[in-house]
Every structure is written in structure tokens, then in C-alpha cells.
N, C-alpha and C positions, 0 to 999 in steps of 0.2 A: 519182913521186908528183904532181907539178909537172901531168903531162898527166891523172892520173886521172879513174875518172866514178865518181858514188857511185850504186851498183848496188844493187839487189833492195830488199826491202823493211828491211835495216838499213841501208842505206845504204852501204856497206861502199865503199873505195876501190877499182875496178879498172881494170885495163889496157884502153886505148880499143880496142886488136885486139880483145881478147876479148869487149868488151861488144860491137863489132861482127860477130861470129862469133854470137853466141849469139841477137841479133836475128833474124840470119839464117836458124837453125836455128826460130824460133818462129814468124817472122810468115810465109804463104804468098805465095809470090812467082811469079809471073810467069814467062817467059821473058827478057821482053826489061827485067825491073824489078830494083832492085836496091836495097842499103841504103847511108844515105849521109849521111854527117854534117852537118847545115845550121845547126848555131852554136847556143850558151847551153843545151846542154844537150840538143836537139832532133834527134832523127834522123828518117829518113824514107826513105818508098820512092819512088825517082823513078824514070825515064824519062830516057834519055838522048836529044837531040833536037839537030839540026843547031845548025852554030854556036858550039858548048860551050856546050847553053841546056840544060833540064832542067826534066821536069813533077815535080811531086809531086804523087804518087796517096794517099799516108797518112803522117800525122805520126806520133811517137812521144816522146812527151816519157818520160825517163831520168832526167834529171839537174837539178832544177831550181836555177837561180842566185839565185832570191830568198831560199830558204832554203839555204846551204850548212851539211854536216854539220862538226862539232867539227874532223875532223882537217884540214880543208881550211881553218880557220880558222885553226890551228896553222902551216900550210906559207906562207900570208898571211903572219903576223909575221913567220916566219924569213926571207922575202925582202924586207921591208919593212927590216930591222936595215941 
């Protein structure tokens, strides 16, 4: 739960595989493009590029951290105790 992302339009908790599976199956990709987790919620399709550098061609915001849902505030306390 710790790793969850609060998905679809309830918000609901799920598994970062699967939210990253399911990006992948919706948004049209490339050959050489792929989906990829860039921090606070935000995913995205980059490009991989010498170096270990990488473009991003399209954001996708998922999971926003300014408003977290009920149960992610719930899993706060219990690591905060």
C-alpha cells in the first residue's frame, strides 16, 4: 500500500505495475518510446538517449500529491506512530 498510486476516477489504490501496464495499453507508443515513471505522481513517455539521459515526448499526470485520497492519509499516520 506504502508504494500505491490512486488510480481512475475514484481514486482507488493501485499497484504501480499495473498502473504502469495499463498506461501502456491506452496511450500510442512509438517504437523506440516507452512509459516511465518521473516522480510525485507524474508519468510519462520518453525516449531513451545516450548517457542514461532521456527525452520526454508526453506527460501524464495519475496521481496528484497535492490532493492525496483518504486512504493514503490513513497509511501516513500509521508510519508516522
Amino acid at each position: 500500500m506504502v508504494s500505491a498510486v490512486a488510480w481512475g476516477a475514484d481514486r482507488l489504490p493501485a499497484h504501480f505495475d499495473c498502473v504502469l501496464q495499463e498506461l501502456s495499453k491506452r496511450e500510442t507508443l512509438l517504437a523506440e518510446e516507452k512509459i516511465a515513471y518521473l516522480g510525485s505522481g507524474l508519468f510519462g513517455v520518453i525516449v531513451e538517449k545516450e548517457n542514461s539521459r532521456f527525452e520526454i515526448h508526453r506527460k501524464i499526470m495519475v496521481d496528484d500529491p497535492q490532493t492525496a485520497p483518504e486512504w493514503r492519509k490513513e497509511i501516513r499516520t500509521l508510519f508516522k506512530r
